[in-house]
Structure formats: C-alpha cells, structure tokens
C-alpha positions in Angstrom: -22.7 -73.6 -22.0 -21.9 -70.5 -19.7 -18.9 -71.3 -18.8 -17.5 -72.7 -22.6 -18.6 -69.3 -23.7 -17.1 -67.3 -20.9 -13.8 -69.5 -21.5 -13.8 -68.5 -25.7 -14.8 -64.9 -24.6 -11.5 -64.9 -22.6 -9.2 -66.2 -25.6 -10.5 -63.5 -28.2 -9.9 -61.0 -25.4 -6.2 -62.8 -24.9 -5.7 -62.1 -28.3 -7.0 -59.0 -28.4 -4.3 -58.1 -25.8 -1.8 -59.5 -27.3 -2.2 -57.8 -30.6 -3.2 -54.0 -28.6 0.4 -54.2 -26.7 2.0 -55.3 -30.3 0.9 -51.8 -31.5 2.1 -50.1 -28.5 5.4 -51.5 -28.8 5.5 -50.6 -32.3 4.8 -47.2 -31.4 7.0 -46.6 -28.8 10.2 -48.1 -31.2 8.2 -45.2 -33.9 8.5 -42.5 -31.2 12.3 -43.7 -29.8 13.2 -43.5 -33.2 11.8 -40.4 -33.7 12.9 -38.8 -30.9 17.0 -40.1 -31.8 16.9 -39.2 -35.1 15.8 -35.5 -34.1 18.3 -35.4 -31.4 21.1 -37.2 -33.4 20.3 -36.5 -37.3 17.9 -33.2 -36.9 16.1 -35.3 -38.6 12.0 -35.7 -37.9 9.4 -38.4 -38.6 6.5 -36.7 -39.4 3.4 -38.1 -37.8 4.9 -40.6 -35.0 3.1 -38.5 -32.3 -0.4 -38.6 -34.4 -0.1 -42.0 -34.6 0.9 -43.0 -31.4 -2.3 -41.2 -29.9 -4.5 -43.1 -32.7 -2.7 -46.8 -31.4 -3.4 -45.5 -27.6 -7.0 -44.7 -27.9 -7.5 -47.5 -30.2 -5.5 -50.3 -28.1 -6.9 -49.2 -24.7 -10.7 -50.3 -25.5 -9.1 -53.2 -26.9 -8.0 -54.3 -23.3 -11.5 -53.7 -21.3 -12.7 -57.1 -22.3 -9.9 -58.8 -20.7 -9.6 -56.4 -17.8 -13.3 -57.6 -17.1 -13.2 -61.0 -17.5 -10.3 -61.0 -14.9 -11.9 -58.6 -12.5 -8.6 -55.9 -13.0 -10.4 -53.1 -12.7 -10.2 -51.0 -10.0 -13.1 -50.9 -7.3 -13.5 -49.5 -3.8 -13.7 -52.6 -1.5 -13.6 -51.1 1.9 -17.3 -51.5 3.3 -17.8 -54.4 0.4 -15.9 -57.3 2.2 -17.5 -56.3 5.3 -21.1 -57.4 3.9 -22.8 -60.8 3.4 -22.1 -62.5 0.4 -26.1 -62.2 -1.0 -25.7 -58.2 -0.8 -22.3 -58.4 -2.5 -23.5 -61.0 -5.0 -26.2 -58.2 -5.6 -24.3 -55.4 -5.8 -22.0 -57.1 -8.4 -24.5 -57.8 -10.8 -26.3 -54.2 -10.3 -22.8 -52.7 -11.0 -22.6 -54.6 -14.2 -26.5 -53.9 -15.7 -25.3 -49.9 -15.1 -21.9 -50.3 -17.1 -24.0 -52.6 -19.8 -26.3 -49.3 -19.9 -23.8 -46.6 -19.8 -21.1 -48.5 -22.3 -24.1 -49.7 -24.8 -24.7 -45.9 -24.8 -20.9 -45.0 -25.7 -20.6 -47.6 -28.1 -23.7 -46.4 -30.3 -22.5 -42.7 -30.3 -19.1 -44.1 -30.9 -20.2 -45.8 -34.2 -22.3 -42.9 -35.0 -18.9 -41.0 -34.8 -17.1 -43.9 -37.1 -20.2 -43.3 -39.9 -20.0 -40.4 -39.8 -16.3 -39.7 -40.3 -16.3 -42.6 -43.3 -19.4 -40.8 -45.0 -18.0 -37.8 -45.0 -14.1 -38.9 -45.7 -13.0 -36.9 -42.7 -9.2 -36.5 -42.6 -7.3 -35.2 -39.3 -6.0 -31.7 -39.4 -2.3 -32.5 -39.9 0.0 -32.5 -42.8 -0.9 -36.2 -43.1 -4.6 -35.6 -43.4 -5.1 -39.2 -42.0 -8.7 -40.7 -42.7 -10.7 -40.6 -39.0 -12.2 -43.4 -39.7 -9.5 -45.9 -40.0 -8.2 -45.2 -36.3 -11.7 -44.8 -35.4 -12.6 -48.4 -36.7 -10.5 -50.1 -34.7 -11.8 -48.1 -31.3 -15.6 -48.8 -32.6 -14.3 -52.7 -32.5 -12.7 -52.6 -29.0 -15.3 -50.9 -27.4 -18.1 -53.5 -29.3 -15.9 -56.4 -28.2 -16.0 -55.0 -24.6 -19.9 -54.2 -25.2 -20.3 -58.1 -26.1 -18.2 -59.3 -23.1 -20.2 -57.3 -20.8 -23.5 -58.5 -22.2 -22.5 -61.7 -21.4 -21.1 -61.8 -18.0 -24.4 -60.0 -17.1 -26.3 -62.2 -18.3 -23.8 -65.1 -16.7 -23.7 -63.2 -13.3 -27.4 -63.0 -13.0 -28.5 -66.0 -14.0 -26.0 -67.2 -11.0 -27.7 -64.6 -8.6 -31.0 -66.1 -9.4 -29.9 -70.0 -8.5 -28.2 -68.4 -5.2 -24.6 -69.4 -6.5 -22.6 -66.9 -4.5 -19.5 -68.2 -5.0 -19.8 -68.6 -9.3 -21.2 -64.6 -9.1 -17.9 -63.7 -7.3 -15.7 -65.5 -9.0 -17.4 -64.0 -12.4 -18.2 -60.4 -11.1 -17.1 -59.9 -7.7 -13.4 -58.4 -6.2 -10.7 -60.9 -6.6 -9.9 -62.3 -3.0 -5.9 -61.9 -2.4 -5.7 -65.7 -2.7 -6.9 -65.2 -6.1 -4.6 -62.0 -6.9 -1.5 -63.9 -5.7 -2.7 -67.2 -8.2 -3.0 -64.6 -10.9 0.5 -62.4 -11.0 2.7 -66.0 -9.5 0.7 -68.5 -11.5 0.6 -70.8 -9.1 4.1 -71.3 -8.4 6.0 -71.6 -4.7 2.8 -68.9 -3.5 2.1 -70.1 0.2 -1.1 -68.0 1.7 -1.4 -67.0 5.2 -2.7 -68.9 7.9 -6.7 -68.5 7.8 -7.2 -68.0 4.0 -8.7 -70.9 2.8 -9.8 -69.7 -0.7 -6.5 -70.1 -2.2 -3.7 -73.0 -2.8 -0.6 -73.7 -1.6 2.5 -74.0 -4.2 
C-alpha cells in the first residue's frame, strides 16, 4: 500500500512539475517580449515583471514535492556516510518529523495569509491592482501538496525504521548514493560505475 501510494504521490508531483516550468516558460517568453519591445518599439508591457514574481513564488513550492520524493535537495553528507546505516536511517526520519513540524507551521500561516487577502479583496499596489489571493492560491496549493507528500514519506520512512529496513528508509529518505545520481540524470543508459560500487547497474 506504501509503496502504490508513494508511486501516485510521485506522478501528481510529475505533473505538478510539469505544469510549474510551463508557467515559467510562459513568463520568460512575457518578460523577452517585454524587454524587445521596450528596446525595439519603446514600447512597455505593463505588469510582465509583477507577474513573473507571482509565477516564481507560486511555481517554486510547486516543485518541493518532487524535489523530496527524489531526494534533490541539498544536504551536508560529509560525517553522514561515515556512520552506520541504523544512525543514518535515524537521522533521516528525525530530519523529516522537524520539516513536517516546521512546514505544517508555514502552511497554516500561509492559508491564513490566502483568507485573509480573499476576505478582504486585497489587490497589489500596482497600476494593475491584481487580487493577492489569486497568486496566493496557487502557493497555498504547492506548499499543501508538499505538506501532504511530507506527511507521507514520514510516515513511510518510519514505519521502515521501526521493521529495521535500512535499505527502504534510504532509498525513501536518505542521500542518493552516486550509483543512484548517475541512474537518475543518464537513465540508465551506457552508465558504467566504478569498480567497488555495488549499489548501482551497469548500462
């Protein structure tokens, strides 16, 4: 049951991905144009830069879910792959419970923030006067998304702590070996590891 969750969890957050760098994209061809139409026409698009700071903060929370699920995130690993695997398997999961607190505490004062702004019809302080809550909706449903995800892989992560499955809390919380970097960014294909790594596969 974990792990059929774990694998939908990934495919909203694939999507999720897909559609955050669909925005970006959209509003870097809004800025480009923006910025040659000034330059060529004198001409300016009003509002390309409010926007394009409304699709970053909106699209980045929409990527956490999938930077988790695939372990991207960026951790000190110095002293960690010195240690045995139970102390790592338990550092893992006690890194994720203090996210889970700290991001269940953003998202509440982040939706606080959303109701707040669509009680009150806040509009930004621009010549557009855009409603707050419209960009602010779609960063209240990244961040829940990610607040979801991370729920789970807590819950999934510690539950494999408690049957002494090292290797399923590593490969669900722990740093991505370079066996399993190389798999990710190649695919798979014509990746041969070195001599004494026996966690990956040859190509």
């Amino acid at each position: 049951m974990f792990a059929a969750v774990h694998a939908c969890l990934e495919r909203i957050s694939q999507y999720a991905v897909w559609a955050g760098g669909a925005a970006l994209l959209a509003s870097a061809v809004m800025v480009t144009v923006d910025v040659l139409s000034r330059k060529i026409f004198n001409v300016t698009m009003s509002g390309s830069d409010e926007y394009s700071g409304y699709v970053f903060s909106a699209t980045t929370t929409w990527a956490y879910s999938y930077c988790l699920l695939h372990r991207s995130n960026v951790r000190i690993d110095a002293l960690y792959n010195l240690l045995p695997r139970p102390v790592t398997a338990v550092l893992d999961v006690t890194g994720l419970a203090l996210l889970l607190y700290y991001m269940s505490y953003m998202t509440y004062y982040a939706f606080i923030s959303f109701h707040g702004s669509w009680v009150h019809n806040s509009v930004s302080i621009t010549t557009l006067g855009t409603p707050q809550w419209i960009p602010q909706l779609f960063w209240v449903m990244g961040l829940t998304l990610f607040l979801v995800t991370l729920a789970f892989v807590t819950v999934y992560s510690l539950t494999a702590l408690l049957q002494r499955n090292w290797d399923l809390v590593a490969k669900i919380a722990g740093v991505p070996s370079i066996a399993e970097v190389m798999e990710e960014e190649t695919h798979g294909v014509d990746v041969i590891l070195a001599a004494g790594d026996s966690s990956g596969k040859e190509g």
